[in-house]
Backbone as CSV, one residue per row, in Angstrom:
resi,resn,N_x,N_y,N_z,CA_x,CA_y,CA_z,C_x,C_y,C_z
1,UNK,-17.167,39.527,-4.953,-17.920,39.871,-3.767,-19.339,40.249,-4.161
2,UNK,-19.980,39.569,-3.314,-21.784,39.738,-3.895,-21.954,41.433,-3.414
3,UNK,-22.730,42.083,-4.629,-22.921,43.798,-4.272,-24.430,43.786,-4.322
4,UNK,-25.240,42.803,-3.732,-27.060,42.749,-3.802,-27.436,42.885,-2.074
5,UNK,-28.872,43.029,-2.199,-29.369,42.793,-0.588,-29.408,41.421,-0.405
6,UNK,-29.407,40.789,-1.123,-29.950,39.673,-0.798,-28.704,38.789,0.124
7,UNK,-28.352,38.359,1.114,-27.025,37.551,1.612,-27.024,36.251,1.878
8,UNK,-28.567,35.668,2.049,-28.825,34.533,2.302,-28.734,33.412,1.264
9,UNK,-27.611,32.700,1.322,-26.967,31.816,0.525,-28.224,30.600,0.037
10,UNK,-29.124,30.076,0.587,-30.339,29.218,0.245,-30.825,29.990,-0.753
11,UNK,-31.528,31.182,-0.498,-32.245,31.744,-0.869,-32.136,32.512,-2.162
12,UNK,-30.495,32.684,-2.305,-30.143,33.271,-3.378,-29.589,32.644,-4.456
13,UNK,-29.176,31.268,-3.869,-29.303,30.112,-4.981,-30.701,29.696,-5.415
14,UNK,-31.545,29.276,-4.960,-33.052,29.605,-5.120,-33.026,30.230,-6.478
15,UNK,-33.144,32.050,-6.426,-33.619,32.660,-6.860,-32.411,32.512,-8.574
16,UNK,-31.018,31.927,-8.364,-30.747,31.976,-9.195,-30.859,30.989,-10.591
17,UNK,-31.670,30.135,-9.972,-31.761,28.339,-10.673,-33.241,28.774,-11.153
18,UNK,-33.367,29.527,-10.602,-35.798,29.837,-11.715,-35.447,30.179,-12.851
19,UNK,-36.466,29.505,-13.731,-36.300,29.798,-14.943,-37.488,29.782,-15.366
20,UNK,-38.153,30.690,-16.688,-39.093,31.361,-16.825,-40.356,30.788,-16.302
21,UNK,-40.848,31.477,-15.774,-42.241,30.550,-15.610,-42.186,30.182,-13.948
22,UNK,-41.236,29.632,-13.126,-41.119,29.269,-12.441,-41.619,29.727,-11.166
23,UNK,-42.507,29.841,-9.957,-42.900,30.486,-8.601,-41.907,30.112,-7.560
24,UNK,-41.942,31.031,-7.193,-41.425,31.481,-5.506,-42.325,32.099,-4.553
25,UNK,-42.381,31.436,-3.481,-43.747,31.658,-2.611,-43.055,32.831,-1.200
26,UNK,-43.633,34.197,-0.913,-42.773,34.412,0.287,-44.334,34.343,1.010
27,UNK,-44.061,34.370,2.222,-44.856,34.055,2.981,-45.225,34.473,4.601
28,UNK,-46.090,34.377,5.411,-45.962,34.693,6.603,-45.746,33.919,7.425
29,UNK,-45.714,33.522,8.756,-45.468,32.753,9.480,-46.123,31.512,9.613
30,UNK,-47.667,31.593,9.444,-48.553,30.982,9.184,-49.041,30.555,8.280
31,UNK,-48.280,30.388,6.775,-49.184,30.239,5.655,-48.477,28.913,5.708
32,UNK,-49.431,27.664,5.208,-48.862,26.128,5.350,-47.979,26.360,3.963
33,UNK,-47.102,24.937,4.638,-46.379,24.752,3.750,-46.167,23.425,3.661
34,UNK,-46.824,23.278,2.118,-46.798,21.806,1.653,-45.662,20.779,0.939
35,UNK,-45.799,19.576,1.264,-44.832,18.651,0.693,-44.555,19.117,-0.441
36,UNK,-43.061,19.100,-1.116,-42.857,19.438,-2.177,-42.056,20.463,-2.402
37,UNK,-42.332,21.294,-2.710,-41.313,22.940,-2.344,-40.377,22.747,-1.262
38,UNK,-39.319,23.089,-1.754,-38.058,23.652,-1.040,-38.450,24.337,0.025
39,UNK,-37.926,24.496,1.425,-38.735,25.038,2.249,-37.284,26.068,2.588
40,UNK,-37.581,27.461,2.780,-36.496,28.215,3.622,-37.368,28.914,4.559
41,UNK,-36.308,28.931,5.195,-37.234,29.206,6.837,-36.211,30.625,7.170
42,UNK,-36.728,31.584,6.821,-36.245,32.972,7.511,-36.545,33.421,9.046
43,UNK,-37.642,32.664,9.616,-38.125,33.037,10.738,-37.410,33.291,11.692
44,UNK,-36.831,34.435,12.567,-36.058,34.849,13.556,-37.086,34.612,14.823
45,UNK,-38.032,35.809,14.972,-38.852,36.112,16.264,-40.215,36.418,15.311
46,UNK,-41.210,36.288,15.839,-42.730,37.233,15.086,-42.250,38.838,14.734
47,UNK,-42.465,38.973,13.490,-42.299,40.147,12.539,-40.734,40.290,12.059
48,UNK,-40.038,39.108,12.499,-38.765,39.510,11.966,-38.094,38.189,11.004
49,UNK,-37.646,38.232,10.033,-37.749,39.421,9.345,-39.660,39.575,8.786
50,UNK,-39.658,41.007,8.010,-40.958,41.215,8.076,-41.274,40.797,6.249
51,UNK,-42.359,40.377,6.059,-42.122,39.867,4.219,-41.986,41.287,3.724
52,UNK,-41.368,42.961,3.821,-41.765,43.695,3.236,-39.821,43.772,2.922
53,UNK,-39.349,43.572,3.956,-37.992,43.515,3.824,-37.311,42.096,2.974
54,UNK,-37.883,41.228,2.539,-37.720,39.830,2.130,-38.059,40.192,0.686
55,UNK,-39.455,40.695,0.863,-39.850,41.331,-0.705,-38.356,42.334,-1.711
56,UNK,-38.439,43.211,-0.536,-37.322,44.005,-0.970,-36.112,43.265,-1.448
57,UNK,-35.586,42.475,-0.618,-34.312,41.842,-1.086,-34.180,41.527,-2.159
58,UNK,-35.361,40.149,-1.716,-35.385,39.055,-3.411,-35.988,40.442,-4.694
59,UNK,-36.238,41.467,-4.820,-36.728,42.093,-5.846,-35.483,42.311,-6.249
60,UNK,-34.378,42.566,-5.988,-32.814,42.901,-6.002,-32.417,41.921,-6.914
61,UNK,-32.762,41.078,-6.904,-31.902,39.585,-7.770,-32.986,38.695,-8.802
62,UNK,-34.337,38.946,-8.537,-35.169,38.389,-9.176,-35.856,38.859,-9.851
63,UNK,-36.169,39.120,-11.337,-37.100,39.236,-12.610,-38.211,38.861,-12.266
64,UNK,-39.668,39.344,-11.999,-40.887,39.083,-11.637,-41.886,39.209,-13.092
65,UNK,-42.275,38.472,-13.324,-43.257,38.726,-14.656,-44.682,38.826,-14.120
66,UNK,-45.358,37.990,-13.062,-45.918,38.308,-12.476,-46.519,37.848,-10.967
67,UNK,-47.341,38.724,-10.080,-47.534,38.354,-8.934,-48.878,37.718,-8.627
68,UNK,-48.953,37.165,-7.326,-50.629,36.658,-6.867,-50.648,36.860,-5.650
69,UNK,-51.652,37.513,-5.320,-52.273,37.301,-3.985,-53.248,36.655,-3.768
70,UNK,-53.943,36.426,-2.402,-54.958,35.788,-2.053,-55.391,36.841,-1.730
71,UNK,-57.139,37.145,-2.667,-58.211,37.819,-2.328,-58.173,38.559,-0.615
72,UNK,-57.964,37.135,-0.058,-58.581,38.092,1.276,-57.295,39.070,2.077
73,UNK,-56.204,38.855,1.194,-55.050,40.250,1.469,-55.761,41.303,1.108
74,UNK,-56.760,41.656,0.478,-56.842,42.843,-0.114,-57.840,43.528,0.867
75,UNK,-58.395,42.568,1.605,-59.762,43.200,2.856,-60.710,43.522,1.964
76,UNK,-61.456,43.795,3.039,-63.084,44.736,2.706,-62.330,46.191,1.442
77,UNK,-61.605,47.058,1.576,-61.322,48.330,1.293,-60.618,48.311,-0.252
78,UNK,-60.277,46.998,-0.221,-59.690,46.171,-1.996,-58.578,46.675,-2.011
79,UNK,-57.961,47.485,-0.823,-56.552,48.340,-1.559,-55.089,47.097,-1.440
80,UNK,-53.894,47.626,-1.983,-53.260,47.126,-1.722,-51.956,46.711,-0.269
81,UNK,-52.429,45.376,0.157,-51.312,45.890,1.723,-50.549,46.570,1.863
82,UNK,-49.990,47.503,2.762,-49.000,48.370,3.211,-47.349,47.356,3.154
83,UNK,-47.651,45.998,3.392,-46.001,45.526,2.586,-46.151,45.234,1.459
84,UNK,-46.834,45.202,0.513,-47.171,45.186,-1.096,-46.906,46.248,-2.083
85,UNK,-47.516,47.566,-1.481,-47.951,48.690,-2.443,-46.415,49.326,-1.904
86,UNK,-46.108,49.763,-3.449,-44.838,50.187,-3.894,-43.623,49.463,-4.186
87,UNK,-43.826,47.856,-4.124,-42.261,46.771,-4.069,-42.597,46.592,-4.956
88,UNK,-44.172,46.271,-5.924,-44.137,45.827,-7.138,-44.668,46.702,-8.022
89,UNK,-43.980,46.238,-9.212,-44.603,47.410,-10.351,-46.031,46.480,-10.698
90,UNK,-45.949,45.389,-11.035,-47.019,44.998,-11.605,-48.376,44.764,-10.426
91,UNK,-49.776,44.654,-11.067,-50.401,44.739,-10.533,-50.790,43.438,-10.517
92,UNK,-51.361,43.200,-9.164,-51.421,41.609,-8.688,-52.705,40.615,-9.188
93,UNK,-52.572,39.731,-9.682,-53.853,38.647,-10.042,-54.090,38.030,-8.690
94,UNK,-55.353,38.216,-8.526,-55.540,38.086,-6.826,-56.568,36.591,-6.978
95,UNK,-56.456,36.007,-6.368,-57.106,34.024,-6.218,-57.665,33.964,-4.661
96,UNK,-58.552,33.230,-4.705,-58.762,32.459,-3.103,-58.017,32.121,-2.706
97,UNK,-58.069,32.310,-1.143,-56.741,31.862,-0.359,-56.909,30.164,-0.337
98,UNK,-57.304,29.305,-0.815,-57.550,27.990,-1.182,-57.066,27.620,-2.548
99,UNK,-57.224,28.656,-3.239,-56.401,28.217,-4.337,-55.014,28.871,-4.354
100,UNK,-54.589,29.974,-3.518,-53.325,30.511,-3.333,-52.461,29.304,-3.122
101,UNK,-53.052,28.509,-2.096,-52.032,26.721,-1.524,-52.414,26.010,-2.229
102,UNK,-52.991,26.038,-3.272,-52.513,24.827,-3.966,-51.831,25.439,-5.660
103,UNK,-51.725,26.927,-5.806,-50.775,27.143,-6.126,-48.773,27.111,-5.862
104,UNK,-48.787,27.513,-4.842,-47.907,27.358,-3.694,-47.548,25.805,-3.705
105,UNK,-48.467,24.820,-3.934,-47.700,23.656,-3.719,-47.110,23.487,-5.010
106,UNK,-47.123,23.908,-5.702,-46.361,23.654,-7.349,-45.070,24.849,-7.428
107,UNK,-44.737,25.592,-6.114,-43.573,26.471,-6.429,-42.380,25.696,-6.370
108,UNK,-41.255,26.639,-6.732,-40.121,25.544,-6.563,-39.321,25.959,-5.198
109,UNK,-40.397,26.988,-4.779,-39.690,26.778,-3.217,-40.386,27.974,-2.559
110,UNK,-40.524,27.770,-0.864,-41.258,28.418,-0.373,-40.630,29.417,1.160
111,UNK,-40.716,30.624,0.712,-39.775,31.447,1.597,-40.752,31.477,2.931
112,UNK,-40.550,31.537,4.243,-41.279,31.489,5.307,-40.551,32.223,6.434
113,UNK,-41.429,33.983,6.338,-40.682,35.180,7.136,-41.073,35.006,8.422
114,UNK,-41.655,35.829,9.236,-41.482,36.120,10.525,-42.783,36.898,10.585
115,UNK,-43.417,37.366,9.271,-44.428,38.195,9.237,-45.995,37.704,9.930
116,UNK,-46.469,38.245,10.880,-47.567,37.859,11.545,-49.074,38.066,10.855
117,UNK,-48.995,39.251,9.857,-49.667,39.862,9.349,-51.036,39.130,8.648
118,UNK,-51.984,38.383,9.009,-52.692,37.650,8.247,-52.757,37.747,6.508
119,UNK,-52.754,36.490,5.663,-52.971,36.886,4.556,-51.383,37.430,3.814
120,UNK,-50.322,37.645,4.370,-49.203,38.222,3.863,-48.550,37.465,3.206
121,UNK,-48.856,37.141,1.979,-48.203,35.954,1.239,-48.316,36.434,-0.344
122,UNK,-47.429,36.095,-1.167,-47.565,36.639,-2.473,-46.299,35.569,-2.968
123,UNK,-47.338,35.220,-4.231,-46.386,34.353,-5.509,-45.986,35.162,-6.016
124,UNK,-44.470,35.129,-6.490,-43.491,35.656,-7.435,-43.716,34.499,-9.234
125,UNK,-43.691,34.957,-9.809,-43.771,33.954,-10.816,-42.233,34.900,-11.457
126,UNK,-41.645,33.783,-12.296,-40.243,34.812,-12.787,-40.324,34.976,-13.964
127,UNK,-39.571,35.783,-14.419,-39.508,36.663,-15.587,-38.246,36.439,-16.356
128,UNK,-38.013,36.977,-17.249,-36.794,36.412,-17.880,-36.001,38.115,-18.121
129,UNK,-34.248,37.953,-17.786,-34.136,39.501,-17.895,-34.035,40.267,-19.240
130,UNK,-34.010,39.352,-20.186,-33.741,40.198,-21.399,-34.916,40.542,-22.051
């Protein structure tokens, strides 16, 4: 019997087939999603689920070596978003949101929440557990 948050059978096969090196894209409602990547579609209603709860899950089952944002998540104030700050330990390598998608088109799959939040998107790159 699975004892993780994670329950979503796509998603958690996904996360179990990455191997080092490999990206996982979560995303907001609006961030494109290009040919290529595996596409999972979490989207219920706008904000549900929200990427802070998606973050949470997949952190449950997935080794992160490191993350990316797109610059303009961070705003004018540079801090880190309110669904960001505290899910990750590491601190984020932040890119143009132009080069965020065409990172994103080289993941091996692309999670797509419910989150309305402009900019709410972050590469997982994976880690290895030992």
């Amino acid at each position: 019997m699975k004892r993780t948050l994670l329950l979503h059978a796509e998603l958690s096969h996904v996360i179990a087939s990455l191997g080092h090196g490999d990206m996982l894209v979560i995303g907001d409602a609006g961030l494109p999603i290009p040919d290529g990547p595996r596409r999972i579609d979490l989207a219920v209603t706008p904000g549900v689920p929200g990427i802070a709860d998606v973050l949470r899950a997949v952190l449950t089952e997935m080794q992160v070596e490191q993350t990316v944002l797109a610059e303009e998540a961070l705003g004018a104030g540079r801090a880190l978003p309110a669904w960001y700050a505290g899910l990750l330990a590491l601190a984020p390598q932040t890119v143009p949101h132009e080069e965020f998608k065409h990172l994103s088109a080289r993941a091996r799959a692309i999670v797509r929440t419910g989150e309305c939040t402009p900019y709410a998107n972050v590469i997982l790159r994976a880690g290895v557990v030992f």
